[in-house]
BAFI-3210 file (N, C-alpha, C; in Angstrom, 3 decimals, decimal comma, padded with zeros to 6 digits):
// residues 247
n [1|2|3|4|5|6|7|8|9|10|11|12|13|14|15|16|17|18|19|20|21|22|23|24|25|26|27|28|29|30|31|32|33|34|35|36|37|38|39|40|41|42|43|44|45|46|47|48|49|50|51|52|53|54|55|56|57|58|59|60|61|62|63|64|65|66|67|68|69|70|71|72|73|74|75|76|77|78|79|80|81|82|83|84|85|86|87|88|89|90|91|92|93|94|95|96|97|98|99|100|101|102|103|104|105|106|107|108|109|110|111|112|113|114|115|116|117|118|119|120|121|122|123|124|125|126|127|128|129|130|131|132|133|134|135|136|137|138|139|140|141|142|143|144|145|146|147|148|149|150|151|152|153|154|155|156|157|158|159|160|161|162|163|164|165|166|167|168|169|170|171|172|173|174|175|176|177|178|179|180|181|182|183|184|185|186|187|188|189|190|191|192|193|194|195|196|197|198|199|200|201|202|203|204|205|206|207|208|209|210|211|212|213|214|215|216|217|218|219|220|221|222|223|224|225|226|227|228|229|230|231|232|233|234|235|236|237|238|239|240|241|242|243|244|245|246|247]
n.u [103,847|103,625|104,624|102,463|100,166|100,179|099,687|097,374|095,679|095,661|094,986|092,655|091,111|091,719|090,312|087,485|086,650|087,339|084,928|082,341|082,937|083,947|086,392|089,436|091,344|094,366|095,446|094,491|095,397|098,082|099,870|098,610|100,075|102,879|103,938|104,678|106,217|107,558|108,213|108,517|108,699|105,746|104,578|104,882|103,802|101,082|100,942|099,524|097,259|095,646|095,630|093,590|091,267|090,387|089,264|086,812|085,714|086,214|084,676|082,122|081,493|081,424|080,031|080,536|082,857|083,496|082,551|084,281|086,541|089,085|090,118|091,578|094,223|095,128|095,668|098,013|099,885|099,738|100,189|103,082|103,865|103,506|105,586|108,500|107,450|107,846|110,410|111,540|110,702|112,691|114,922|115,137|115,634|114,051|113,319|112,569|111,082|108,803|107,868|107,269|104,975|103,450|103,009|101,220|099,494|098,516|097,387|095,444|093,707|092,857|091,511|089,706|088,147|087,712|085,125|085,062|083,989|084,908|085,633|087,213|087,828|087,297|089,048|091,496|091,263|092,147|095,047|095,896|095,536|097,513|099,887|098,740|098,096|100,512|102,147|100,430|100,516|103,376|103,383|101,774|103,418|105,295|104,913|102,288|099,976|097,949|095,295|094,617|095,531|094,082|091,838|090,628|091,585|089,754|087,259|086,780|086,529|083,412|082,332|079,867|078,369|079,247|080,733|083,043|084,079|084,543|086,753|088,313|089,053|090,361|092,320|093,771|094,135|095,764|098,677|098,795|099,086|101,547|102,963|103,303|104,645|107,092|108,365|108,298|110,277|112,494|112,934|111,953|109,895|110,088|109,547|108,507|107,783|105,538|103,856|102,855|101,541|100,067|098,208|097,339|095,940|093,749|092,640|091,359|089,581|088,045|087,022|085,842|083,678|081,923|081,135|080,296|077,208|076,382|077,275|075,427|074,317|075,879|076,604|077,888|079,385|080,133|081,501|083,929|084,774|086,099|087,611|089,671|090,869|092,300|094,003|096,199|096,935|098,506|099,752|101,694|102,780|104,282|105,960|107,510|108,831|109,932|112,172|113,084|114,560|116,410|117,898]
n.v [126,283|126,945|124,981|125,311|125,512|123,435|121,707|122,231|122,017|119,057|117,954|119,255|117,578|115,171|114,602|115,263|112,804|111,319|112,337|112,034|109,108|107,980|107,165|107,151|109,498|109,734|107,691|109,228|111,831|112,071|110,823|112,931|115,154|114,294|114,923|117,081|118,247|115,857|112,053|111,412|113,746|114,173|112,087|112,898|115,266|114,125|113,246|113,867|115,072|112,632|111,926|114,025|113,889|111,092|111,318|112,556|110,049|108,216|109,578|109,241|106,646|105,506|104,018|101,059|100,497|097,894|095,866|095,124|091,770|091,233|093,357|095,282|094,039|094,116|096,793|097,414|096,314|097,563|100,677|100,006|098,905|101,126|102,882|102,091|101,903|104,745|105,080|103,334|105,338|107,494|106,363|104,968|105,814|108,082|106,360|104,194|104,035|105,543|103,609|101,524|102,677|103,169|100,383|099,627|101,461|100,924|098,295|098,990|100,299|098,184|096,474|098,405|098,120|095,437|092,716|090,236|088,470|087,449|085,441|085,491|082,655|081,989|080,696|081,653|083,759|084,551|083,921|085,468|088,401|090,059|089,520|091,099|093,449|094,962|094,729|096,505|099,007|099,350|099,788|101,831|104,283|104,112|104,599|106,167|105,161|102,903|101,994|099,763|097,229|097,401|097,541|095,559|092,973|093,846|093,686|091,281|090,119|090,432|092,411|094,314|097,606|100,039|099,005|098,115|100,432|101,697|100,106|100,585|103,462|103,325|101,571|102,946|105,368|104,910|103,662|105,978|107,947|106,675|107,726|110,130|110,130|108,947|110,401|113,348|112,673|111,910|114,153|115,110|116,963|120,174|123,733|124,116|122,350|121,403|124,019|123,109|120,418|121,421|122,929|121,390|119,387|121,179|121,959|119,234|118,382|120,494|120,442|117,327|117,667|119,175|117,899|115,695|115,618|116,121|113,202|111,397|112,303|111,952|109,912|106,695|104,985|106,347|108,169|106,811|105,850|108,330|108,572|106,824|107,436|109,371|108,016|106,429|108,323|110,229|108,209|107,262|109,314|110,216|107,916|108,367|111,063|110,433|108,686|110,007|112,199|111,219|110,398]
n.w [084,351|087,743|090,363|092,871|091,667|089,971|092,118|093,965|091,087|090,335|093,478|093,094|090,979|092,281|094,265|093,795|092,506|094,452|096,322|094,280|094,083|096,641|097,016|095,222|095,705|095,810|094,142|091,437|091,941|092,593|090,039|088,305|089,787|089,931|087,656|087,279|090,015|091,064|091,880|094,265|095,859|095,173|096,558|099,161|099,684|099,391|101,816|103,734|103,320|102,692|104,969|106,608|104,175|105,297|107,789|107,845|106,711|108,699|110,630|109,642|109,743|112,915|113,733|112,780|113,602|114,942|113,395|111,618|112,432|112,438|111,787|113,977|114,029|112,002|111,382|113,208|112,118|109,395|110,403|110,764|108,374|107,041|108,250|107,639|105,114|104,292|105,207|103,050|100,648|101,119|100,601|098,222|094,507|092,057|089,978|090,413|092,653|090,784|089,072|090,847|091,715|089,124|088,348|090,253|090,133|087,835|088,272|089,966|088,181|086,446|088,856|088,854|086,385|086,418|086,813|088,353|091,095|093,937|097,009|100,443|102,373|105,735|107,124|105,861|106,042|108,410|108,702|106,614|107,083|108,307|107,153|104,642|105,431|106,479|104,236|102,772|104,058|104,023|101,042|101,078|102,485|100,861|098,381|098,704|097,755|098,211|098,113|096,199|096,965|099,773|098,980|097,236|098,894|101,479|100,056|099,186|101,676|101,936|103,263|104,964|103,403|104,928|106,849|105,378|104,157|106,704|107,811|105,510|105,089|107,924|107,528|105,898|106,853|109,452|107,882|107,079|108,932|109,767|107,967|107,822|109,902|110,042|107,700|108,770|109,932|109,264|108,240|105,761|105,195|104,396|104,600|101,643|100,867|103,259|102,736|100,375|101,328|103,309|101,792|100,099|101,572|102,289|100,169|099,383|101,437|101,745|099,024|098,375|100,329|099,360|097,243|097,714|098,057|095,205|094,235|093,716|090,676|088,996|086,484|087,144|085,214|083,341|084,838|085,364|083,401|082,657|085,060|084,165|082,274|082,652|084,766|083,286|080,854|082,657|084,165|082,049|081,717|083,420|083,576|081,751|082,191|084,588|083,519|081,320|082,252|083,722|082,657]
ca.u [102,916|103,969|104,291|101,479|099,099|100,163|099,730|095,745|094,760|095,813|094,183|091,242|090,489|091,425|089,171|086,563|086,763|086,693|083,839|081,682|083,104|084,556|087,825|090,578|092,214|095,949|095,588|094,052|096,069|099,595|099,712|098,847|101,178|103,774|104,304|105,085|106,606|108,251|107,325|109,089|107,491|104,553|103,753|105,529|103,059|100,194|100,229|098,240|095,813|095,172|094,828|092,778|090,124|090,179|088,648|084,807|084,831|085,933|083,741|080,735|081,027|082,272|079,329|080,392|083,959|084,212|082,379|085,381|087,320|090,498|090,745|092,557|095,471|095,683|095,811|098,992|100,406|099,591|101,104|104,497|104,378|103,690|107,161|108,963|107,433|108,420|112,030|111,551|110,601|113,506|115,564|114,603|115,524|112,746|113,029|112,098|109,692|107,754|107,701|106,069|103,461|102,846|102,226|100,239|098,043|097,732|096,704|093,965|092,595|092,717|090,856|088,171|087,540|087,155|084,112|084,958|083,411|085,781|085,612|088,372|087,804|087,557|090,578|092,160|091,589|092,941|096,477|096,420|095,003|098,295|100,746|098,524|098,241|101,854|102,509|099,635|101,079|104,583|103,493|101,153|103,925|106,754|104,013|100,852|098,768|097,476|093,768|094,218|095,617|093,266|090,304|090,750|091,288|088,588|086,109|086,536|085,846|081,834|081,912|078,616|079,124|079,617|081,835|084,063|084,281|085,113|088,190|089,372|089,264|091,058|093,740|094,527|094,571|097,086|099,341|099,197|099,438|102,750|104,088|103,861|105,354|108,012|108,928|108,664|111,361|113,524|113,037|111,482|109,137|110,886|109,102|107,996|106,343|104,859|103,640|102,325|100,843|098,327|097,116|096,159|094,786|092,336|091,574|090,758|088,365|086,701|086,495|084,890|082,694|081,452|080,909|079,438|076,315|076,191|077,834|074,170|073,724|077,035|076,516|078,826|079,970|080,722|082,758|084,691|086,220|087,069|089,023|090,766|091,582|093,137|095,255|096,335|097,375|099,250|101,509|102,449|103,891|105,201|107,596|108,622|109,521|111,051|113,685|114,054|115,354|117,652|118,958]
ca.v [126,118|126,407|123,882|125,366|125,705|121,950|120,903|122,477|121,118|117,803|117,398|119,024|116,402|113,599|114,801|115,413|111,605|111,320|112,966|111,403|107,869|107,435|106,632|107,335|110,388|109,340|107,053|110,061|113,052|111,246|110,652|113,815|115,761|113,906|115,289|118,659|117,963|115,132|111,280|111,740|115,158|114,041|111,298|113,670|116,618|113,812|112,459|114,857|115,413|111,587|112,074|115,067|113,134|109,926|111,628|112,330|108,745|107,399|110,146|109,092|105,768|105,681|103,431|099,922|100,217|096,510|094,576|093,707|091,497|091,516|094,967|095,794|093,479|094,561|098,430|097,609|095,784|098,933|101,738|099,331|099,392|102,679|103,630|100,956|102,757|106,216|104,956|103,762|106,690|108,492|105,751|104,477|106,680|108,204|105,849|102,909|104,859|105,154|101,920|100,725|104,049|103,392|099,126|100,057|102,436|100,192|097,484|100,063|100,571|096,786|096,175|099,304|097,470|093,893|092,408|089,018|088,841|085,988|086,034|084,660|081,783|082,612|080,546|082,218|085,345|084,484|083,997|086,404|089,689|090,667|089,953|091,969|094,852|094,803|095,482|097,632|100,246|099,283|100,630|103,588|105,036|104,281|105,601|106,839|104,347|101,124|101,276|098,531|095,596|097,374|097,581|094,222|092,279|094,011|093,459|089,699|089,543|090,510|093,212|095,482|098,953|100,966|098,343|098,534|101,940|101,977|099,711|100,627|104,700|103,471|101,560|104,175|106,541|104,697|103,593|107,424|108,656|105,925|107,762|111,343|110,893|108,611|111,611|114,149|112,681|112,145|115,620|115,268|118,343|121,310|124,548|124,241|120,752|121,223|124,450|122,500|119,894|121,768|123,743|120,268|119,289|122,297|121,616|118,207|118,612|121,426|119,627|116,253|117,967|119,943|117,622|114,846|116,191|115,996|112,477|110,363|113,054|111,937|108,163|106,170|104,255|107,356|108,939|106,086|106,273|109,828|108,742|105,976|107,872|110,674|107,716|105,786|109,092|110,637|107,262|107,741|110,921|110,285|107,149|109,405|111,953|110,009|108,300|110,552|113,161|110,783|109,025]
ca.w [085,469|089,165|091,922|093,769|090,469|089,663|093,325|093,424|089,789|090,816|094,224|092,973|089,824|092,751|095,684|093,472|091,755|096,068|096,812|093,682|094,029|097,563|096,798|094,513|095,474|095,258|092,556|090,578|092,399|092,570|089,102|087,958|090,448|089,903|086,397|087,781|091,495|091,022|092,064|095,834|096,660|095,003|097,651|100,800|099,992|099,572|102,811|105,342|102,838|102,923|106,647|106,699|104,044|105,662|108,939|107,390|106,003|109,949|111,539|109,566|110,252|113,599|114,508|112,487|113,827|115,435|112,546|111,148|113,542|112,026|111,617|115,004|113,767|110,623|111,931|113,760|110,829|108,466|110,910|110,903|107,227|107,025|108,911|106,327|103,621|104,533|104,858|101,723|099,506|101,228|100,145|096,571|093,753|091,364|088,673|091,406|092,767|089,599|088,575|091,731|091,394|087,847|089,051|091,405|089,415|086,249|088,967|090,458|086,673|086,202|089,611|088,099|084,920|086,808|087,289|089,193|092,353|094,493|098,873|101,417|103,319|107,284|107,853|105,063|107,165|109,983|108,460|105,674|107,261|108,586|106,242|103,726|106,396|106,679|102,917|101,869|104,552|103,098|099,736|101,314|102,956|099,885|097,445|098,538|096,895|098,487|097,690|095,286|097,634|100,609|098,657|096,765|100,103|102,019|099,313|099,242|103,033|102,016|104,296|103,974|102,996|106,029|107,527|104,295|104,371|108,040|107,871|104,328|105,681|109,213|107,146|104,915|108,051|110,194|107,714|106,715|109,780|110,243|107,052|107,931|110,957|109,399|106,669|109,536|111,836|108,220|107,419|104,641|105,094|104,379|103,888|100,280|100,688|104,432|102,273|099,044|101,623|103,624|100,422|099,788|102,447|102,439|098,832|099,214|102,469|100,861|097,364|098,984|101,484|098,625|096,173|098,571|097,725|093,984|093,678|092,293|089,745|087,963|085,892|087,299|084,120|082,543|085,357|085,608|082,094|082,403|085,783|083,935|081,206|083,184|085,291|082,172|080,356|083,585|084,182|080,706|081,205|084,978|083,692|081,045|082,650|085,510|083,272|080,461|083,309|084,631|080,900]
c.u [103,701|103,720|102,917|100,237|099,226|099,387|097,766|095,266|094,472|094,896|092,828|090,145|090,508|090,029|087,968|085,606|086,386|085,604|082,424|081,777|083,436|085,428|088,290|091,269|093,651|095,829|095,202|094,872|097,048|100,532|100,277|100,133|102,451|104,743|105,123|106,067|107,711|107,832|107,612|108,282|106,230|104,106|104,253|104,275|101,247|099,750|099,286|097,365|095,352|094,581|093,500|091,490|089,775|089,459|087,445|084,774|084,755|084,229|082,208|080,179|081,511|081,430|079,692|081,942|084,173|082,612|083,247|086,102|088,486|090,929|092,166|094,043|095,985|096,047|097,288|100,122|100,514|100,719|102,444|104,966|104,211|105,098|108,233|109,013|108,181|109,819|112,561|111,778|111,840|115,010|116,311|114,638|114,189|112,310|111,920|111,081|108,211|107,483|107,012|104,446|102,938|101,976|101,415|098,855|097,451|097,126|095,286|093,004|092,377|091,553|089,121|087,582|087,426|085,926|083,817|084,497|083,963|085,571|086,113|087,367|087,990|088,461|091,515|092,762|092,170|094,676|097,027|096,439|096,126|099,703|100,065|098,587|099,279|102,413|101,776|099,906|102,461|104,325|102,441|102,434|105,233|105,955|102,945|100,151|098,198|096,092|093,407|094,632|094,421|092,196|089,911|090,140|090,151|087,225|085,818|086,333|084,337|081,848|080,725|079,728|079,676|080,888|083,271|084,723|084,866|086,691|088,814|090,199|090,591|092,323|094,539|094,946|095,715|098,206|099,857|099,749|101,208|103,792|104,464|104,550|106,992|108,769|109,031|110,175|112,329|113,851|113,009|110,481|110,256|109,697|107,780|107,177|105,344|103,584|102,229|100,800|099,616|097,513|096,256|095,285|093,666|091,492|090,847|089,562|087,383|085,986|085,271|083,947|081,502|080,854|080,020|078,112|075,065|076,414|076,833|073,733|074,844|076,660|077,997|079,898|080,822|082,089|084,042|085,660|086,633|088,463|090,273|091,613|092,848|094,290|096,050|097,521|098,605|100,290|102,031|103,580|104,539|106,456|108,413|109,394|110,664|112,052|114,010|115,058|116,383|118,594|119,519]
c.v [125,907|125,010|123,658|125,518|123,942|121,252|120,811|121,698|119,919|116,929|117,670|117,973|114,945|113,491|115,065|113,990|110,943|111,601|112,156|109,905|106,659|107,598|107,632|109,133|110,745|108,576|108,385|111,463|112,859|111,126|112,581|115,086|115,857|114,524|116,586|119,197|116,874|113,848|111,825|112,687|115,065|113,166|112,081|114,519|115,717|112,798|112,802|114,809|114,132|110,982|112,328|114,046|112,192|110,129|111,612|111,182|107,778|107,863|109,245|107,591|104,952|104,092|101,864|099,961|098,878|095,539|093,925|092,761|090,937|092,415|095,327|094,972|094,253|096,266|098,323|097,306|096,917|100,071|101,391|099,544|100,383|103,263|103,137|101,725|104,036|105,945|104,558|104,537|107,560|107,725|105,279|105,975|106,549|107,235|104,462|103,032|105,107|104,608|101,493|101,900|103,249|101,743|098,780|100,812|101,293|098,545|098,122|100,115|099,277|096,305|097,158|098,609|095,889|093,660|090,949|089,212|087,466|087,058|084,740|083,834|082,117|081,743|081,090|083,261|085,634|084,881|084,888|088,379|090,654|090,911|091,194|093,358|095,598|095,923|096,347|099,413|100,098|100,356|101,720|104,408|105,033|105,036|105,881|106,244|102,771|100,831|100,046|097,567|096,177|097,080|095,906|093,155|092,595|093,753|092,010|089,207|089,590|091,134|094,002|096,913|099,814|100,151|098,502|099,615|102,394|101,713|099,638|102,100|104,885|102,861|102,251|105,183|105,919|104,633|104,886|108,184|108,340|107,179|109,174|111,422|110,267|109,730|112,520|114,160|112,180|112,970|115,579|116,597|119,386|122,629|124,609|123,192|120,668|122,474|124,087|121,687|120,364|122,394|122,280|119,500|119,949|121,782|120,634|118,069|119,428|120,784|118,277|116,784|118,397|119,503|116,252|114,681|115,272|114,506|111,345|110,801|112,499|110,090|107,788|105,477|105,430|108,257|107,895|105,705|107,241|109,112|108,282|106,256|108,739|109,554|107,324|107,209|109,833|109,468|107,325|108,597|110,999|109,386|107,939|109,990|111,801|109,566|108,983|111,962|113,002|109,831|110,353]
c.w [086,766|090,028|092,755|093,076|090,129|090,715|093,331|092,402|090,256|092,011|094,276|092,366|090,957|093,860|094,958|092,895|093,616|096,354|095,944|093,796|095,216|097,818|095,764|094,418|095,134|094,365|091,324|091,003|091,542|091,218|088,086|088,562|090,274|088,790|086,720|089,103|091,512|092,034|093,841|096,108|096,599|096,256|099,024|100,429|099,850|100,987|103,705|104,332|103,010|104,345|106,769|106,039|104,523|106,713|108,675|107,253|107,994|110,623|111,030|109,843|111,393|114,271|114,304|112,498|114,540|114,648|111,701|112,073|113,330|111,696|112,994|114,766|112,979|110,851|112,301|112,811|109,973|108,787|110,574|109,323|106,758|107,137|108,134|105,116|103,497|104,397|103,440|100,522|099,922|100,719|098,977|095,650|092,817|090,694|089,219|091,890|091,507|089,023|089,520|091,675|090,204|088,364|089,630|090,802|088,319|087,388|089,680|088,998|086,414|087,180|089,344|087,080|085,385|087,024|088,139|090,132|093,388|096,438|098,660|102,205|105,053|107,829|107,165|105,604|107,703|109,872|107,270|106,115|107,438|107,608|104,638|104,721|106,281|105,281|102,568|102,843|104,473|101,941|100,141|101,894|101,921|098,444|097,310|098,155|097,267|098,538|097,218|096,287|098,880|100,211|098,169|098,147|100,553|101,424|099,094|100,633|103,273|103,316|103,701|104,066|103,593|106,492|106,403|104,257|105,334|107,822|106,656|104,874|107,157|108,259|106,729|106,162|109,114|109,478|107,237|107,362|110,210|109,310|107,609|108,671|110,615|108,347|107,612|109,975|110,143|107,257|105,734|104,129|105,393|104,184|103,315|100,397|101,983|103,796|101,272|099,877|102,346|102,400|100,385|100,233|102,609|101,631|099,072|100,096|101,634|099,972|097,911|099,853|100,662|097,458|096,453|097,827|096,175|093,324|092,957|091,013|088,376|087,291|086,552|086,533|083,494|083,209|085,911|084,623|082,006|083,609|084,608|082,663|081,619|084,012|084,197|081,366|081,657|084,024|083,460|080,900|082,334|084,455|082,968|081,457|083,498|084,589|082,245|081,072|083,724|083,618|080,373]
res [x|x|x|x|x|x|x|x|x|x|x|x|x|x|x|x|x|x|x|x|x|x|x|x|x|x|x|x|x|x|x|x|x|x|x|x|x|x|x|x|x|x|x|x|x|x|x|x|x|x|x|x|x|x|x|x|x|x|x|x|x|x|x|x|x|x|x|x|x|x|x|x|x|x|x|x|x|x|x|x|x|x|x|x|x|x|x|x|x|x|x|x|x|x|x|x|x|x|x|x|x|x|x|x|x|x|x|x|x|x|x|x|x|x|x|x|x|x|x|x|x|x|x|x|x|x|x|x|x|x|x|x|x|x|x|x|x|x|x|x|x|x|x|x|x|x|x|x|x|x|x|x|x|x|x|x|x|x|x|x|x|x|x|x|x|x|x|x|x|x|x|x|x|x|x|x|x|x|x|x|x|x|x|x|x|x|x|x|x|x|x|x|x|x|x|x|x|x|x|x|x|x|x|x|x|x|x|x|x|x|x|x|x|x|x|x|x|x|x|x|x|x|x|x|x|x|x|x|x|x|x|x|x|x|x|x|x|x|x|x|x|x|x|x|x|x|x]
***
């Protein structure tokens, strides 16, 4: 199977898990990609697409942008670790790299299968917002994946739904935006991956725009063990691969 046949499959099964659920396109892409691409390229060719989708979720809710009021910190905090991260991944060999991916994911399937329901304290807020900002665009820009500490946090501040949505979509989009431009300016796009990455960007717009639609028709219980089957089974075969490549 090609690069550019791997790259497609991949962001279609995540943007589609997007489009029905919200969320989880890099936790569900990343994963799979990785198997075929390798973990590094895998998060370089998933960053624009993380752009690109993150724009419908601002656009649509452009209107409950200052009900959080620790968002505008935490934004600046994000971008910073964004640029961190990026130096990162160009840094950190694979094996390191997929150990914090895989941590990261089996903490995303852990946070899917939770049912606690715990909220921060509003002085808590005050002094935590940034140092989590900080790191969760640390690890978006060293591996694509910080849903789980964004979503986590933001969900214990009892934000309603739109507002959630707003400033989970804007975090993910700055510290994304921090990374691409961080991998740009360390020539990390070459070609083949600036290549790989808009395909996926297309896909994934298309796929979520397209699937929007359909997403009450699907049980939610049910499409939530296929994801977690498909991440679960795909870290498997990413650590593998990463260290039996390099043993």
């Amino acid at each position: 199977m090609t690069s550019w046949v791997a790259v497609a499959i991949a962001v279609i099964i995540g943007a589609t898990v997007k489009g029905l659920t919200g969320m989880g396109l890099p936790p569900v892409a990343l994963p799979v990609m990785a198997i075929f691409v390798g973990v590094e390229d895998a998060v370089v060719i998933m960053a624009i697409p993380t752009v690109v989708t993150n724009l419908a979720l601002l656009a649509g809710n452009w209107d409950h942008r200052r009900d959080n009021p620790v968002l505008p910190p935490m934004l600046v905090a994000s971008a910073v670790g964004g640029l961190v991260g990026a130096w990162l991944l160009t840094n950190l060999d694979d094996q390191v790299i997929a150990v914090l991916l895989a941590l990261l994911v089996v903490a995303y399937v852990a946070a899917r299968l939770s049912r606690h329901d715990w909220s921060i304290a509003p002085e808590t807020v005050r002094w935590t917002s940034v140092p989590v900002a900080l790191t969760g665009g640390l690890v978006q820009g060293a591996t694509g994946l910080s849903g789980t500490l964004f979503g986590s946090y933001l969900h214990a501040l009892k934000l309603r739904q739109e507002s959630f949505v707003f400033s989970i979509a804007a975090l993910f989009q700055v510290s994304a935006l921090a990374s691409v431009v961080g991998l740009a300016a360390l020539g990390r796009y070459d070609g083949r991956l600036l290549g790989l990455s808009v395909l996926a960007s297309l896909l994934a717009f298309t796929v979520v725009v397209s699937v929007r639609p359909f997403a009450r028709r699907v049980p939610q219980r049910a499409f939530d063990t296929i994801v977690l089957v498909v991440l679960v089974g795909s870290i498997i075969t990413m650590l593998a691969d990463a260290f039996m490549s390099n043993g």
